[in-house]
N, C-alpha and C positions, 0 to 999 in steps of 0.2 A: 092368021098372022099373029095373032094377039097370042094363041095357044103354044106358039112355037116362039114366040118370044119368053111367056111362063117357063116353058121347057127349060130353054136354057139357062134361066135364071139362075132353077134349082140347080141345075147340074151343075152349073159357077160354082153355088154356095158348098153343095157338096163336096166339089174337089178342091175348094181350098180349102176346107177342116181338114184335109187329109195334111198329115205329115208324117216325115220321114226320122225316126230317131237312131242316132249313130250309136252302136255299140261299140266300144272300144277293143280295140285286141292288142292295147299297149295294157297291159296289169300296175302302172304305175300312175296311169290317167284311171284307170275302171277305181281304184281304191280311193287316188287324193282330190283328182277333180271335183270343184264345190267343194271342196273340206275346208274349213279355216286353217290357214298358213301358220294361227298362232300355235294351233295343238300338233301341228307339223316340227314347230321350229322346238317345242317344248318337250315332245318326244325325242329327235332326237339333235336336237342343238342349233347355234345357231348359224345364219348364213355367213355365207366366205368374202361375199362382195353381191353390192345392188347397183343397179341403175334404173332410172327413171324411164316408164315407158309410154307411149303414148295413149292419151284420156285417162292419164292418173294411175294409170298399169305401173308396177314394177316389177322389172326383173330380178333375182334373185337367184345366186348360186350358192350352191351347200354343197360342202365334201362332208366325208364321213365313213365308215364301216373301213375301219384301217385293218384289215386282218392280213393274211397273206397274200403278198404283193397290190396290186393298185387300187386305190380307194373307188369308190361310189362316187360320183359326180352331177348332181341333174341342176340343171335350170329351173325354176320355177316361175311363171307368170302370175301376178297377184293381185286381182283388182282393189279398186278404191278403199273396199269395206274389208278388203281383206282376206279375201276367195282365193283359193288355187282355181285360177283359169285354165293353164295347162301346165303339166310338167313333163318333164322327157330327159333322160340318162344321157350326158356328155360326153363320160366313162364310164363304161361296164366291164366286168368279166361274164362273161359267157358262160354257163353250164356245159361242157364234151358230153356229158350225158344226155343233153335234150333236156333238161331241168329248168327251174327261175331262173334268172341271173344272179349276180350277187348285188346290185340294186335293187331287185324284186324281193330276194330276201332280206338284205339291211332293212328297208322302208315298210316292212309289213302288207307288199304287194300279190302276193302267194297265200 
């Protein structure tokens, strides 16, 4: 009993050091998430409008990349200290060729 109590001990302890880490297959979270927001906003400018999110998060919207027809649009999630949390395109243009986007290329996500 005692033997097969040890068993499972370890096999507890082993499967919970197991974890799972998410790769991103958005190129605008793989590049800015964890980045500081300031070398964000100071590359390339600043945001358009904030609100306050919850546990001290703020949201944050930036336009940008005015080129031919609609701009760049992402939200950005910003913790306490200042981290992009998450960010995610509002507005894009699409690539027809299967290419980045034109947020992926504005933002230096590509």
């Amino acid at each position: 009993m005692k033997s097969r109590l040890a068993i499972l001990s370890v096999i507890a302890v082993v499967l919970s050091a197991c974890t799972t880490v998410a790769v991103s297959s958005n190129p605008l979270q793989a590049r800015w998430n964890g980045k500081s927001a300031g070398a964000f906003f100071a590359s390339f400018g600043p945001q358009v409008a904030d609100t306050a999110g919850p546990g001290g998060t703020t949201l944050y919207t930036w336009r940008g990349g005015f080129g031919s027809g609609r701009p760049c649009v992402v939200e950005l999630t910003v913790s306490k200290n200042y981290t992009i949390k998450t960010i995610h395109a509002v507005s894009d243009r699409i690539d027809p060729k299967g290419g980045p986007s034109h947020c992926e290329k504005t933002l230096d996500a590509v």
